[in-house]
C-alpha positions in Angstrom: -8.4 13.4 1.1 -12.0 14.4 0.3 -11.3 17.9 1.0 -8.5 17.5 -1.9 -11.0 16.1 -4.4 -13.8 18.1 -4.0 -10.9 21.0 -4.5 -10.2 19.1 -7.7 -13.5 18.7 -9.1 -13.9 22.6 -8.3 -10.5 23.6 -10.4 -12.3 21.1 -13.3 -14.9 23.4 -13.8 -13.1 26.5 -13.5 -10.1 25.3 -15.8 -13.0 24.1 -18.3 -15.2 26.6 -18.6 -14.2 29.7 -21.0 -16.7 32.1 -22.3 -19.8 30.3 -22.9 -18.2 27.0 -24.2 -16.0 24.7 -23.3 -12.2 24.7 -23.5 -10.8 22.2 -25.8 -8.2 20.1 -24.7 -5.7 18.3 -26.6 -3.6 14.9 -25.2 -0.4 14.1 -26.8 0.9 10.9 -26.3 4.1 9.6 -27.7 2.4 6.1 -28.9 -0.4 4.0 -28.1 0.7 0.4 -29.0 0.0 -1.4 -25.4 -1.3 -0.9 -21.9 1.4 -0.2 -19.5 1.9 2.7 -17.0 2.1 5.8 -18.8 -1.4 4.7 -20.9 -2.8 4.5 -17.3 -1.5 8.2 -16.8 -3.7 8.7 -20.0 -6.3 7.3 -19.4 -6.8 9.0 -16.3 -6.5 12.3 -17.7 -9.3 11.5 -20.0 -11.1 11.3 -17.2 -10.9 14.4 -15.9 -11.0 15.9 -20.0 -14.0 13.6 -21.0 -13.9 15.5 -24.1 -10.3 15.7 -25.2 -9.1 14.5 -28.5 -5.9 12.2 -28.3 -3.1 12.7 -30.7 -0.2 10.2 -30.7 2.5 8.9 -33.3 1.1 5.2 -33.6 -1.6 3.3 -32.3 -2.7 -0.3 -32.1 -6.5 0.0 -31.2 -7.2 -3.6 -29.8 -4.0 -3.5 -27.4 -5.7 -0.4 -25.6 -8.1 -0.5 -23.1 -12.2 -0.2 -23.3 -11.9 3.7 -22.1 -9.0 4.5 -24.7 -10.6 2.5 -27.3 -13.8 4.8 -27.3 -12.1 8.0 -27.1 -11.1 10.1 -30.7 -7.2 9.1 -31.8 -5.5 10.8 -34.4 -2.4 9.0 -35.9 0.7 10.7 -37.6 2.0 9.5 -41.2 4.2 6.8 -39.1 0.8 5.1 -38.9 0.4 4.3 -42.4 4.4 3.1 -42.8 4.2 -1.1 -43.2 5.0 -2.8 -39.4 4.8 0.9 -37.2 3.0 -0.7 -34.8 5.6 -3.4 -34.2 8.8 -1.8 -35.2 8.2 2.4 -34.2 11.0 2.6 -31.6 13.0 1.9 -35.1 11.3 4.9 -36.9 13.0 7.1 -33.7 14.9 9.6 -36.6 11.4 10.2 -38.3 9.1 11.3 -34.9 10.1 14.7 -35.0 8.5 15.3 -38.0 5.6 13.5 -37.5 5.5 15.4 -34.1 5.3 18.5 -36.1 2.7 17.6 -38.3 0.0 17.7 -35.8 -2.3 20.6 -36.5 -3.4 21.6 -32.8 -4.4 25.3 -33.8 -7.9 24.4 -32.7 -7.2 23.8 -28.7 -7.0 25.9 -25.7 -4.9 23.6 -23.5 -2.4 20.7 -24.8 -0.9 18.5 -22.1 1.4 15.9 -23.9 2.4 12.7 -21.8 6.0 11.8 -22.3 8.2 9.1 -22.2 8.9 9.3 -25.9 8.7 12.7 -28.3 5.2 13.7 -27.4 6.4 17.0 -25.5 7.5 18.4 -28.8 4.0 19.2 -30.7 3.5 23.0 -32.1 0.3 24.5 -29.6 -1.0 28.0 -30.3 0.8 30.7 -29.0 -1.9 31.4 -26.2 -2.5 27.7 -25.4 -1.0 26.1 -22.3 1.3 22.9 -22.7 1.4 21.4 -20.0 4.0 18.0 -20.0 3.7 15.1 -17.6 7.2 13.5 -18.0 7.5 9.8 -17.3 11.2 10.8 -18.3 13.3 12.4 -20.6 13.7 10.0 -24.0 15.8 7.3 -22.4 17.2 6.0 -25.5 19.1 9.3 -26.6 19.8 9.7 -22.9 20.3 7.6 -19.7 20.0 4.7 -22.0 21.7 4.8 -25.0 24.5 2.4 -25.3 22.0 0.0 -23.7 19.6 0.8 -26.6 22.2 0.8 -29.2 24.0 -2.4 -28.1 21.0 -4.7 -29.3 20.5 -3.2 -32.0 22.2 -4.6 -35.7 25.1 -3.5 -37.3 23.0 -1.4 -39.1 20.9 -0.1 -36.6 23.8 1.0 -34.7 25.1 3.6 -37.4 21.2 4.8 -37.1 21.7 5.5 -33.9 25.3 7.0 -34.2 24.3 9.2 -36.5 21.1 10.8 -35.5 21.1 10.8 -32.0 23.3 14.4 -31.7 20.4 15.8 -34.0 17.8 14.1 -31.7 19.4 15.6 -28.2 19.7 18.6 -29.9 15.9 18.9 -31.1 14.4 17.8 -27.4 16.5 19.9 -25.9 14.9 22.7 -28.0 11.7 21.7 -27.6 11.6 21.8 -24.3 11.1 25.3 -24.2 8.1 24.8 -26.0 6.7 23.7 -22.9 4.8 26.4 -20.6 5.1 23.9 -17.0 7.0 20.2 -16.5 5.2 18.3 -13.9 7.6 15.1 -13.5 6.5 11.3 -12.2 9.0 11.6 -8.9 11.6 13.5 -7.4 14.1 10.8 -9.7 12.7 12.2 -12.7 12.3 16.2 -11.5 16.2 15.8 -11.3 16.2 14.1 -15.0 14.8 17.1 -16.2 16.7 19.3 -14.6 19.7 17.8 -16.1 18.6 17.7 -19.6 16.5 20.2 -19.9 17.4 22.6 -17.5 13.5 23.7 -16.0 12.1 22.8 -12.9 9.0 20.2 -12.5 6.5 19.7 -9.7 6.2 16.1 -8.8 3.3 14.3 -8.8 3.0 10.8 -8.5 1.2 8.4 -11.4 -2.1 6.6 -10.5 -2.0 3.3 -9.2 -5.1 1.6 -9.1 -4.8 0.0 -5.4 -8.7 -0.7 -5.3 -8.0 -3.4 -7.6 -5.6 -4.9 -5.3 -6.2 -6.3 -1.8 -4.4 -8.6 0.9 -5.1 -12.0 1.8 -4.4 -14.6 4.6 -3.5 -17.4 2.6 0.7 -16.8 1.6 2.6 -18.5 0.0 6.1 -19.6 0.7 7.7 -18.1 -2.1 9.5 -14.3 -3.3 8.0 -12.6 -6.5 10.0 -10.9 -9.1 8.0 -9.7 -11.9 7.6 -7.1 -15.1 9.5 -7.2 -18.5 12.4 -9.6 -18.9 14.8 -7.1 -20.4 18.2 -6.3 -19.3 17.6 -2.8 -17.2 15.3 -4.2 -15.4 18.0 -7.2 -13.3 16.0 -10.0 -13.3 19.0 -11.8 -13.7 20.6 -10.5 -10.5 17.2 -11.6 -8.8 17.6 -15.2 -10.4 21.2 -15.1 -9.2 20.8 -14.2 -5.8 17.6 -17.0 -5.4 19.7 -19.6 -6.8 22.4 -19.4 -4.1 20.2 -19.1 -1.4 18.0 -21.8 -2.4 15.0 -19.9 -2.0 11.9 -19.8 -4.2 11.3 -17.4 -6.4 8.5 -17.1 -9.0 9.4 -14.8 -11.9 6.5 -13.5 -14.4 6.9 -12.1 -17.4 8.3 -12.4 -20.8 10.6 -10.6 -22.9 14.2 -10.9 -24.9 15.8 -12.4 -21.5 13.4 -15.3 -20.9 15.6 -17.8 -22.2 19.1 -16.5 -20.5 17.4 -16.3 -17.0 15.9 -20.0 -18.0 19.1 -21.3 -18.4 21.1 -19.9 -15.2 18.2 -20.4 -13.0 18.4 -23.2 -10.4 15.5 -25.6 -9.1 13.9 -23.3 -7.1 13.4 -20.6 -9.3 10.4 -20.9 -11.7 9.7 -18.8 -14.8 6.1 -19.0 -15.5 6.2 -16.6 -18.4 3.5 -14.0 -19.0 0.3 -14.0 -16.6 -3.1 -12.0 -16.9 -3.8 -10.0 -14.5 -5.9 -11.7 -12.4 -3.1 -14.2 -12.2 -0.7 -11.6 -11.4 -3.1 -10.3 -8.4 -2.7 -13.8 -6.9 1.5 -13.9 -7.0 1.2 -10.1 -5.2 -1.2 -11.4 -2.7 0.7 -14.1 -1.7 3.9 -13.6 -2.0 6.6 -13.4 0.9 7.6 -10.0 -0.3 7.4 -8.3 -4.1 11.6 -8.4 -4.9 12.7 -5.2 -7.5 16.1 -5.3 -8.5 16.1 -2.3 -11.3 16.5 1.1 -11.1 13.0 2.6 -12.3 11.6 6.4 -12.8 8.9 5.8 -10.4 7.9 2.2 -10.4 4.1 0.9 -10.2 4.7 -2.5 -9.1 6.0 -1.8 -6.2 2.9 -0.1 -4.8 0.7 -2.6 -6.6 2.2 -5.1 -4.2 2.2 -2.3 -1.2 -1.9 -2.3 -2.3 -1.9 -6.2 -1.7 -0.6 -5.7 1.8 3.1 -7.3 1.1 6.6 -5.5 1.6 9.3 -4.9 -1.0 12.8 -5.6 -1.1 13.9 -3.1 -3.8 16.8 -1.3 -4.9 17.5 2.0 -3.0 17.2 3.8 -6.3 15.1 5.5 -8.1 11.3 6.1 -7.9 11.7 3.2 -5.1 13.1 5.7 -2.6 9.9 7.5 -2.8 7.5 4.4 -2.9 9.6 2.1 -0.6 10.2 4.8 1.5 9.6 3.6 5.4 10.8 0.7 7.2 7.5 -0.5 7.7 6.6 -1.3 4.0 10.0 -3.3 3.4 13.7 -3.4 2.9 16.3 -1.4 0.7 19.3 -2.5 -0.9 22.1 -0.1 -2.2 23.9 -2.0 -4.7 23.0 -4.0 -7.9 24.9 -7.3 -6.1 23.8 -10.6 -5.5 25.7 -9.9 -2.2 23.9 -6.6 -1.4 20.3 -8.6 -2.8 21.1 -11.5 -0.3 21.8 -9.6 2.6 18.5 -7.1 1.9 16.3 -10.7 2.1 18.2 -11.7 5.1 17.6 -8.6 6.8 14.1 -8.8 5.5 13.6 -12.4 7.4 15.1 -11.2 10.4 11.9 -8.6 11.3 9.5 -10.4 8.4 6.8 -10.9 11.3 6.6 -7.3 12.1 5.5 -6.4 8.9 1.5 -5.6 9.2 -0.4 -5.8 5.7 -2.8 -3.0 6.7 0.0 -0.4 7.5 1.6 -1.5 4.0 -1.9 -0.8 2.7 -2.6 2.4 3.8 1.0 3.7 2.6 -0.4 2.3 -1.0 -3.2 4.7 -1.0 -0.8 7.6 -0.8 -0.8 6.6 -4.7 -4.1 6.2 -5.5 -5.7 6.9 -9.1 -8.1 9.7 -7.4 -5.3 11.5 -5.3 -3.8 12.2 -8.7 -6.5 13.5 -11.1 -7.2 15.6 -7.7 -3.3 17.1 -7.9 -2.4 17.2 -11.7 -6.3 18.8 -12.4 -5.3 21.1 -9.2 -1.5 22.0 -10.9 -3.2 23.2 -13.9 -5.3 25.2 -13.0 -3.1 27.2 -10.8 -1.1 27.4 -13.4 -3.4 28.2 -15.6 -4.7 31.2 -13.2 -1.2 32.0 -12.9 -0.6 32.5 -16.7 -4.2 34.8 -16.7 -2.6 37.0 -13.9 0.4 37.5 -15.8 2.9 36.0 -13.3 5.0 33.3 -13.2 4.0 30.0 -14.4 6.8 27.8 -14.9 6.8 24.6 -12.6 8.7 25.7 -9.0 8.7 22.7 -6.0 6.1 20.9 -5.8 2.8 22.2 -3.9 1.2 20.5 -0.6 -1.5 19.1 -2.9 1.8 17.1 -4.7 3.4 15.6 -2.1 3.3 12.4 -0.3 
């Protein structure tokens, strides 16, 4: 592991050097209205570019973090539209343009983080894009009827009626990028769907220092993160309810209230919890349950980093986080049948579970493994692109996988 940062730190300097002054970097992300897991993809790669300016559609400076805060933000034209930073999802039809708008003439290498738009900025001919796909846009793809079903009457013909042009534009755009490098293997295949290229996969930072086990449990499951419908929270609820067993759900979200309502004595919604809170309920919980289908999945390995097993849908990014008996159990359908057997399975063999193996499985995630890979990726790419080969993203190298 040391070995693969000091290569890391090398690369740095090589990728950042050009001429006599330093290569300017550009970081293109979609929008900057909260602090979730693709901002913690950002704001590690402003660690390895200290110096890169950050360009994104909207931003709400006091939701970001201290490091983001600091660094230089430009905004689009969406920023100066009344309620953007509460209602921007709804301003979907107008990103493209806004996209478009950005003037990045001026830098040398442009890596645009993507869950939304971002991938589809105009760089200089000579400048490497480089894309880090959290996934393809979900709500013009995998996602779409959920998307459109809570939206209004209105909003629905919105959506009918611009969302061919939308597919239509990121599939074209795509080939504006020079290398994909995608979150997990669930997300390489995403792109290769959609957008027809290849992607190396390397895994988002989790910050597992900040988590740690204890030897005080608790006698209770956790099920936590946004209460919206992908997510199953209310298959969780379900499932605890007739079993009888105690769950503690935290979060918030458009579901709170539905999942209030069908959940039975022993299930406890205790709404949204700051992080130190949070910590606790992964440190002491019987076992972290995850019922959705995710593109990778942080939580999981948040709870891994506390030294407690999972019982997760076999989906997903959890096939690659969840990925050994010994860090917890799998379940293969989106049942309360298939949930209730997973957690009786889990009982069955819950003493042989040993918080330091989960541990160590954690810090096959860690926040310095991955500025080590992605600052590795580029510049082998980068060298690549010098050489005149081939630079487009191919399986993943050894410094890439888990």
């Amino acid at each position: 592991m040391h070995k693969a940062l000091v290569e890391g730190q090398r690369s740095f300097f090589c990728l950042a050097l050009k001429g006599d002054g330093l290569m300017r970097v550009a970081i293109v992300h979609y929008w900057l209205v909260t602090m979730r897991g693709g901002e913690k993809v950002l704001e590690e790669l402003c660690k390895i570019y200290p110096e890169a300016e950050i360009f994104t559609l909207v931003c709400d400076r006091k939701k970001l973090s201290p490091l983001l805060q600091s660094k230089t933000i430009h905004t689009s034209f969406l920023q100066r539209i009344p309620g953007a930073r509460k209602h921007y999802k709804k301003l979907l039809p107008l990103m493209p343009f806004a996209l478009e708008e950005f003037d990045l003439q001026a830098f040398d290498l442009v890596i645009s983080s993507e869950s939304g738009p971002a991938k589809g900025i105009v760089a200089r001919p000579d400048a490497l894009h480089v894309c880090y796909c959290n996934s393809p846009m979900r709500y013009i793809w995998d996602h779409y009827h959920l998307y459109r079903r809570d939206l209004g009457l209105l909003g629905r013909a919105m959506m009918t009626v611009t969302a061919p042009a939308l597919r239509a534009w990121d599939v074209t755009t795509a080939a504006r990028v020079d290398a994909f490098v995608a979150n997990s293997a669930h997300v390489a295949r995403r792109i290769r769907r959609v957008y027809n290229r290849d992607a190396t996969v390397i895994h988002p930072p989790v910050a597992v220092d900040d988590f740690k086990a204890t030897a005080e449990l608790g006698d209770f499951y956790l099920c936590a993160g946004q209460l919206v419908p992908y997510k199953r929270v209310d298959l969780a609820v379900r499932a605890f309810t007739r079993m009888g067993k105690r769950l503690v759900v935290v979060g918030e979200g458009m579901q709170f209230a539905e999942l209030k309502r069908i959940a039975g004595p022993n299930v406890e919604l205790v709404g949204f919890q700051p992080f130190p809170v949070l910590r606790d309920y992964l440190a002491r919980c019987r076992a972290l349950v995850f019922p959705g289908e995710e593109d990778f999945g942080i939580l999981p390995v948040e709870a891994m980093a506390s030294g407690r097993p999972v019982i997760a849908l076999g989906s997903g990014g959890a096939l690659e986080t969840v990925s050994s008996p010994e860090v917890g159990v799998t379940f293969a359908e989106q049942t309360e049948d298939s949930l209730i057997d997973a957690v009786t399975r889990f009982e069955a063999r819950e003493a042989s579970f040993d918080p330091a193996v989960i541990r160590r499985h954690a810090e096959n995630f860690s926040a310095s493994l991955f500025r080590a890979r992605i600052t590795r990726f580029i510049d082998d790419t980068r060298q690549a692109r010098m050489k005149g080969g081939a630079f487009s993203s191919g399986p993943a190298p050894a410094a890439a996988t888990v």
